[in-house]
C-alpha positions as CSV (number, residue, x, y, z in Angstrom):
1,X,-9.2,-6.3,-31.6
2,X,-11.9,-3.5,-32.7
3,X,-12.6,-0.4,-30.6
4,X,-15.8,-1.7,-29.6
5,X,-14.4,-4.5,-27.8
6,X,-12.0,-2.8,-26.3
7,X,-14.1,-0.3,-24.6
8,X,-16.3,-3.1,-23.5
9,X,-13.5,-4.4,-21.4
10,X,-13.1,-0.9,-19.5
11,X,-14.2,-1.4,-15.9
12,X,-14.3,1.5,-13.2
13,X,-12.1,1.9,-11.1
14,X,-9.5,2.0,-13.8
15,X,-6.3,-0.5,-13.8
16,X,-2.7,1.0,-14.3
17,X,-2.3,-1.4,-17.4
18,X,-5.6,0.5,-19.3
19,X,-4.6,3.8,-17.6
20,X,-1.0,3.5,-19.1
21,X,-2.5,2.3,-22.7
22,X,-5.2,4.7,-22.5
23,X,-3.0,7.8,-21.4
24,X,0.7,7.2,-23.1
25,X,0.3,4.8,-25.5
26,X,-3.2,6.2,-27.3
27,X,-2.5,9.8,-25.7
28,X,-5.8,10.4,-24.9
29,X,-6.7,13.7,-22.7
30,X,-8.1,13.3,-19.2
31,X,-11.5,14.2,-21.0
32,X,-11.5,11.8,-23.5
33,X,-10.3,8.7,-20.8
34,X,-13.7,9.8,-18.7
35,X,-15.9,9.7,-22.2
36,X,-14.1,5.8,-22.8
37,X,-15.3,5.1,-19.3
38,X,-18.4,6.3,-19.2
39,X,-18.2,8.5,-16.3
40,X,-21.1,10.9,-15.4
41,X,-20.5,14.2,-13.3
42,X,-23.0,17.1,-12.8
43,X,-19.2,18.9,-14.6
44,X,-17.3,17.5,-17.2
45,X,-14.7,19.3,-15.2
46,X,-15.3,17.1,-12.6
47,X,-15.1,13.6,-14.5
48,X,-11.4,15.0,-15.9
49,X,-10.3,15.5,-12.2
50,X,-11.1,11.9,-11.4
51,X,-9.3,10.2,-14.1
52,X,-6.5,13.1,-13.2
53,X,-6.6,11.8,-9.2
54,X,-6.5,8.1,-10.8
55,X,-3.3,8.5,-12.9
56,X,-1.7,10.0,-9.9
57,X,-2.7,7.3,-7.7
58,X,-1.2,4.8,-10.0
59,X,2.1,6.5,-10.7
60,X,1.6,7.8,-14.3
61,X,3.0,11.4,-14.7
62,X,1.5,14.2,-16.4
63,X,2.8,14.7,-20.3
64,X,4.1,18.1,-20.2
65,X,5.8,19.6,-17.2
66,X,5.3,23.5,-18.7
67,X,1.5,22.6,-18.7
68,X,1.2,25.5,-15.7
69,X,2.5,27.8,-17.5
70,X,0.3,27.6,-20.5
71,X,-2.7,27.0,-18.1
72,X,-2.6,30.7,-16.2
73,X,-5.5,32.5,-17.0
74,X,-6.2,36.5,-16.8
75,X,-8.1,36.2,-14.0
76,X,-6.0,33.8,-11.6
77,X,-3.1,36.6,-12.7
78,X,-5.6,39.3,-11.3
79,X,-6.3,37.3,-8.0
80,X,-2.3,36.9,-7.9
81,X,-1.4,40.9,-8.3
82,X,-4.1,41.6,-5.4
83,X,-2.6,38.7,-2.9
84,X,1.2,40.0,-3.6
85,X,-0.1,43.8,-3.0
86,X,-1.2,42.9,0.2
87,X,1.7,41.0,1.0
88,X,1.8,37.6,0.4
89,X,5.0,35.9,-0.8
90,X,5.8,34.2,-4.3
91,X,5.8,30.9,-2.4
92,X,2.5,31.3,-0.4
93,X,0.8,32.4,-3.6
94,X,1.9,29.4,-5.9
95,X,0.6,27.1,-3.4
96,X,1.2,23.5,-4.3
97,X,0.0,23.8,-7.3
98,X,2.2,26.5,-8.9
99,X,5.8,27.2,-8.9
100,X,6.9,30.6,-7.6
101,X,8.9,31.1,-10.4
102,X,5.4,31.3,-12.6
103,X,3.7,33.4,-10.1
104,X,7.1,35.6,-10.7
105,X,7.1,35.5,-14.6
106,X,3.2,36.3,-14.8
107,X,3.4,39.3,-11.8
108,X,6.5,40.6,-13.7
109,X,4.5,40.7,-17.0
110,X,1.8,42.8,-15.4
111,X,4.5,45.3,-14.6
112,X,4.0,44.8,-11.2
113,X,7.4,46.1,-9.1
114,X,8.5,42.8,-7.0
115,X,9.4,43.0,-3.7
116,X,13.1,42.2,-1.7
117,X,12.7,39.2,0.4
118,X,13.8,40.9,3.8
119,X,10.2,43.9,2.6
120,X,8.2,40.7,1.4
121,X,8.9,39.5,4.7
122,X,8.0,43.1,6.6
123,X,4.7,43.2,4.8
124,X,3.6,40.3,5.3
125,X,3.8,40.1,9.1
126,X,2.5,43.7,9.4
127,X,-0.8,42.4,7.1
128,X,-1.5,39.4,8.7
129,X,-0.7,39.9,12.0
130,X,-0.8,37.0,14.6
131,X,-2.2,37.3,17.5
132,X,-0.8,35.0,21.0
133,X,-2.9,32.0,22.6
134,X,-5.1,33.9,25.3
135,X,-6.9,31.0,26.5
136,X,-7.6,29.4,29.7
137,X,-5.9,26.1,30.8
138,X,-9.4,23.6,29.3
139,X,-8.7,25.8,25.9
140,X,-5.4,24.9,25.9
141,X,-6.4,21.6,26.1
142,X,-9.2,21.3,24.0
143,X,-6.9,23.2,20.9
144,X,-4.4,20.7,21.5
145,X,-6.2,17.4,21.6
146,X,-8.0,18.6,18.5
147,X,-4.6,19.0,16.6
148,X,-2.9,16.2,18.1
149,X,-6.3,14.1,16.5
150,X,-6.1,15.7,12.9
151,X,-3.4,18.1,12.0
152,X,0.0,18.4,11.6
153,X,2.3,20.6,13.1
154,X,5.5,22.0,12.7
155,X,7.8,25.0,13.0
156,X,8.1,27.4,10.0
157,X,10.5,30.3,10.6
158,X,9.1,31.4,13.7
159,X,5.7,30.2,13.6
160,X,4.0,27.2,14.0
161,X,2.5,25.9,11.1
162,X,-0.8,23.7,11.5
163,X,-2.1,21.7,8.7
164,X,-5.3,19.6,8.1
165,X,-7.4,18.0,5.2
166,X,-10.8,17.1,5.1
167,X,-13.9,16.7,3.1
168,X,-16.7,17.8,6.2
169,X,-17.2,21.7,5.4
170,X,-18.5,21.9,9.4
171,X,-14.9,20.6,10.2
172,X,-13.6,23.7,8.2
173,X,-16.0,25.8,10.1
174,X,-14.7,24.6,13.3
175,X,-11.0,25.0,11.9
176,X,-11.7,28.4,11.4
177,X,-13.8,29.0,14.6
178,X,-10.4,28.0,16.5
179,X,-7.4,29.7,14.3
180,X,-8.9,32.8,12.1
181,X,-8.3,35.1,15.1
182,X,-4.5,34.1,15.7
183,X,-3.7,33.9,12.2
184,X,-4.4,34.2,8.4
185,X,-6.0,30.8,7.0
186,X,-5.6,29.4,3.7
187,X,-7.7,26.7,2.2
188,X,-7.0,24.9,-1.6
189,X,-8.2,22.2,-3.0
190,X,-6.0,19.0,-3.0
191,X,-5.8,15.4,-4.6
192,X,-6.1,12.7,-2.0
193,X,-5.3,9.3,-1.6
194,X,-8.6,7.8,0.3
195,X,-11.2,10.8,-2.0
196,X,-10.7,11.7,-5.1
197,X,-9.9,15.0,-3.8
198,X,-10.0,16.8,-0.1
199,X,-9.7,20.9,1.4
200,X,-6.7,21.1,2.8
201,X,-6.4,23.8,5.7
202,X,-3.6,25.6,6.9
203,X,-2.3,28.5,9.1
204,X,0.7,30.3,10.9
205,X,0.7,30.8,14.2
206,X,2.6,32.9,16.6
207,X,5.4,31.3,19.7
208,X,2.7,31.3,21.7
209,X,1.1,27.3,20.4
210,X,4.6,26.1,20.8
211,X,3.0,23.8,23.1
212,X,1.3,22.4,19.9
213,X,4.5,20.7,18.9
214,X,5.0,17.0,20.1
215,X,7.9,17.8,21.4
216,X,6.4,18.8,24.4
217,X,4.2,16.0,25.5
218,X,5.6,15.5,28.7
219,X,3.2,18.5,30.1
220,X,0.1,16.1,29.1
221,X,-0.3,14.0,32.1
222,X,-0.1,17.1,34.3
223,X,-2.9,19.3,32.2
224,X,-5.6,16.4,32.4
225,X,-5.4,16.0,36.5
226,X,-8.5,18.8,36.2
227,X,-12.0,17.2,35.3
228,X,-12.6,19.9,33.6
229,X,-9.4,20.5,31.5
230,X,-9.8,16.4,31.1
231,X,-13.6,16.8,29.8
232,X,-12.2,19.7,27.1
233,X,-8.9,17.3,26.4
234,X,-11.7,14.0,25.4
235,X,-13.7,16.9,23.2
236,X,-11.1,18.0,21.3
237,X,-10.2,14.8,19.9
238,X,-13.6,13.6,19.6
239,X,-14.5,16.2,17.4
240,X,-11.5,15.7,15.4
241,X,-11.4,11.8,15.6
242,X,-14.6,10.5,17.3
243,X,-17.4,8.4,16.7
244,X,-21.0,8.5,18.1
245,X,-22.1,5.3,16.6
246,X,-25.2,3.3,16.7
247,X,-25.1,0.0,17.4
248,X,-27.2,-2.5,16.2
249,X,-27.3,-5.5,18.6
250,X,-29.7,-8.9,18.6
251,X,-32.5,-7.3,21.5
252,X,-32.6,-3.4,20.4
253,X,-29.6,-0.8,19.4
254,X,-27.8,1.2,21.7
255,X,-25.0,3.9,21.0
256,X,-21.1,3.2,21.6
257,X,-18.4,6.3,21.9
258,X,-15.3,6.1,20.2
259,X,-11.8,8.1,20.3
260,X,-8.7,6.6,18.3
261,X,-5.1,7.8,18.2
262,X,-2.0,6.1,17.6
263,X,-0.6,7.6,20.3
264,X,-0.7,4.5,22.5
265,X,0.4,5.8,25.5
266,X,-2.0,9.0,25.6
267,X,-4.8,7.0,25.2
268,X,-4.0,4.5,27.9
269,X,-3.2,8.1,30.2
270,X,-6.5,9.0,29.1
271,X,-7.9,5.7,30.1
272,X,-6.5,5.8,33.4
273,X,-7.9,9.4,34.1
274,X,-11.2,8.1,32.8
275,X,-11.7,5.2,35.1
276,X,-11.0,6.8,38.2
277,X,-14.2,8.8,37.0
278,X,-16.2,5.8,36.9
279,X,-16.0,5.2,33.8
280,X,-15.4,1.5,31.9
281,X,-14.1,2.3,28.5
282,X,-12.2,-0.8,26.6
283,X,-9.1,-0.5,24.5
284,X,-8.7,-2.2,21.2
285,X,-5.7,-2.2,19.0
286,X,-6.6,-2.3,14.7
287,X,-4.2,-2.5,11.4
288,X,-5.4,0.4,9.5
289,X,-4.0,-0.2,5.4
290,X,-3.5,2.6,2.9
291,X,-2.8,1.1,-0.9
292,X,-0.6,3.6,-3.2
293,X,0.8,2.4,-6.5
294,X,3.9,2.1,-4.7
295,X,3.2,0.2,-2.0
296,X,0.6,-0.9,0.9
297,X,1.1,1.1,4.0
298,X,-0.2,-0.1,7.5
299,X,-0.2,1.5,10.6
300,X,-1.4,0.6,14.0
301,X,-4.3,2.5,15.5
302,X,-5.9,2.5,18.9
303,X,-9.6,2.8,19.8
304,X,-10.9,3.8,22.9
305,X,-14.1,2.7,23.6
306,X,-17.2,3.8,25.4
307,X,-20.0,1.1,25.7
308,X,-21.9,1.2,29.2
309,X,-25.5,2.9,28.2
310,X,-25.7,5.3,31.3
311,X,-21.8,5.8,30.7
312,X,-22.1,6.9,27.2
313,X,-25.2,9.2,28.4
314,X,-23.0,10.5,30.9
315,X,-20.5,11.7,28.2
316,X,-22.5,13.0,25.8
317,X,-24.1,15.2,28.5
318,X,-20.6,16.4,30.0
319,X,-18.0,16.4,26.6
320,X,-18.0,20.3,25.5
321,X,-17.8,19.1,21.9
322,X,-17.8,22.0,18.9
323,X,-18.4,20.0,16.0
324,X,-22.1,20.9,14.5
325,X,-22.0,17.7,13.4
326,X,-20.4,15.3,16.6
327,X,-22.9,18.3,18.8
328,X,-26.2,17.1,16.6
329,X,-25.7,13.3,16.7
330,X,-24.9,13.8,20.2
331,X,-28.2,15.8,20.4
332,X,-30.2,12.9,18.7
333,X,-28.6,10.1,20.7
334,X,-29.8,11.6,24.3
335,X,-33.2,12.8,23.2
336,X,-33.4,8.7,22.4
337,X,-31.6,8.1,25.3
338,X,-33.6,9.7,27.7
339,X,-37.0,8.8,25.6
340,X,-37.6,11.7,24.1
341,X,-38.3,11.0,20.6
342,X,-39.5,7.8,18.9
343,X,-36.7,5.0,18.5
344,X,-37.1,2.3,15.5
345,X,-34.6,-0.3,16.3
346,X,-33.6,-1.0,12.4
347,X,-33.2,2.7,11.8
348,X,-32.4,4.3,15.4
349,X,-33.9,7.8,17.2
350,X,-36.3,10.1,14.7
351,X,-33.7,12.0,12.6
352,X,-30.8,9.9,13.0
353,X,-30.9,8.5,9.7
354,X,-31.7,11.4,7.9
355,X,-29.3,13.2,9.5
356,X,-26.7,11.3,8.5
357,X,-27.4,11.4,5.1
358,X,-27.8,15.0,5.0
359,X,-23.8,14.7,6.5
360,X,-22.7,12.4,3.2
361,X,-24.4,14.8,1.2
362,X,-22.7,17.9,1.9
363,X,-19.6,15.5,2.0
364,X,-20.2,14.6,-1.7
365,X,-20.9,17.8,-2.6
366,X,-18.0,19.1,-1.2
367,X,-15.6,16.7,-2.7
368,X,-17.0,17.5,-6.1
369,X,-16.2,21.3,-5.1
370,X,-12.9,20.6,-4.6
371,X,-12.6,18.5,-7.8
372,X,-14.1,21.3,-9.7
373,X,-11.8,23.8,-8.6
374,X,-8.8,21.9,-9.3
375,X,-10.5,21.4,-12.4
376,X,-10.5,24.8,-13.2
377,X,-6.6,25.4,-12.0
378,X,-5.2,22.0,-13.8
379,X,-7.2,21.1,-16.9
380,X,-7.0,22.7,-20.3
């Protein structure tokens, strides 16, 4: 069989079997696999990042394990002497895609004079000093409902480390907004299973967000009794986790609220709490899947769900939500709600449909960020 009609039988999104030929058998480069498939970026970088993300997805190692090593450039030496002088550790500065022991080698090659681990340590909390949880009990609430909906958390040393990954920069913003005054935050760029890449978000806090930890979830039913608190609770995990969606049914649309959580038994707490409010929202169990070369994971989800018109008005008017972009469609959805703007039933209120294509734009374009800077870090 000729070239030709092999690369005629290359079909995106790649297989493991042509991945495997492609890659081990023909060693081809990353660069050369995109040309074969055709693949148009704005960045070449960018089209070697996405076969990269696809040999990971379907198992197939990288060639040469010192690759790192050889990759280091001047500049990402320079950026390293400047974190470790202000006090940053070998670990926090080699990330996840480093190992410290290369951060070590290069630093020591600059001459640099490396720290003890008990100074490292000093330095470190004296330069990026966290400051305690100051605020009231419906903060307290809000914070956590937000991390409980899309972060993880867990003790390092004697912080509490929270973690996130996303590809919505105003989720980032709002990340920040929350944690940059308790704690330095650091953001890379990440390969991810659903994108071909994410930001992934993380930051130390102090004892104070202990109550961040799961571990204490019995003080949940007791924080919500208070509307308010309640109202700041629903927020936090809408912005994290909810939906305002328009529904298209037979005579008109009309827009449905959404939270989800696989924490069954919050949700039906939440429910509870809700309904002796007035409110009527429904609960529906789904089978979420996640494919990896490995294996197909499924998990169970639940939805809580808002779809009285004068209920879901009522929300939208009373959640204290901090998302720009859950606070804008929320924005839209009563100005059509309360016949404010013009409302086209196949493409709902004025701005609604623009807007949320101006939303999978700066999602796209942030994806491709994050592909381009892990171009820059892991290609030759």
């Amino acid at each position: 069989m000729n070239d030709a009609s092999e690369e005629e039988k290359l079909v995106w999104p790649p297989i493991h079997e042509d991945l495997r030929r492609l890659y081990i058998d023909e060693h081809l480069s990353a660069a050369k696999i995109a040309a074969r498939y055709g693949l148009k970026y704005a960045s070449p970088k960018t089209a070697e990042s996405t076969v990269l993300y696809h040999l990971k997805k379907n198992g197939i190692s990288r060639r040469d394990k010192a690759e790192h090593i050889r990759r280091v450039t001047p500049e990402m030496v320079d950026g390293w002497v400047k974190r470790y002088e202000a006090g940053e550790s070998l670990k926090q500065i080699a990330g996840n895609e480093f190992s410290p022991v290369t951060v070590f080698l290069h630093l020591r090659k600059r001459g640099m004079k490396l720290r003890d681990k008990v100074d490292a340590q000093i330095q470190a909390v004296t330069k990026f000093r966290r400051t305690p949880f100051g605020g009231d009990v419906s903060e307290r609430a809000y914070v956590l409902a937000f991390v409980w909906g899309d972060c993880s958390v867990e003790k390092h040393g004697r912080a509490i480390r929270v973690r996130s990954g996303t590809t919505h920069p105003e989720f980032v913003n709002l990340f920040k907004s929350l944690f940059s005054s308790h704690g330095q935050i650091r953001m890379y760029p990440k390969l991810a299973k659903v994108t071909p890449a994410e930001w992934n978000l993380e930051v130390d806090l102090d004892g104070s967000f202990e109550f961040l930890l799961e571990k204490n979830i019995q003080q949940i039913p007791r924080m919500l009794e208070n509307r308010d608190t309640l109202l700041s609770f629903v927020a936090g995990f809408a912005d994290a986790e909810g939906t305002i969606y328009l529904h298209r049914k037979t005579y008109g649309s009309s827009f449905e609220f959404h939270v989800s959580n696989t924490n069954l038994r919050l949700l039906e707490r939440i429910k509870e709490l809700l309904s002796a409010e007035g409110y009527h929202p429904r609960l529906y169990r789904n089978v979420k899947k996640i494919s990896t070369p490995e294996q197909v994971i499924e998990f169970e989800i639940w939805k809580l769900s808002f779809h009285r018109f004068e209920e879901v008005k009522r929300l939208l008017m009373t959640l204290p939500l901090r998302h720009k972009e859950k606070v804008t469609k929320a924005r839209l959805a009563l100005s059509s709600m309360n016949s404010e703007s013009p409302f086209d039933s196949e493409v709902g209120p004025e701005g609604w449909r623009e807007y949320l294509a101006e939303i999978e734009r700066e999602r796209q374009a942030f994806i491709e960020d994050a592909l381009r800077a892990l171009s820059e870090r892991n290609v030759k």
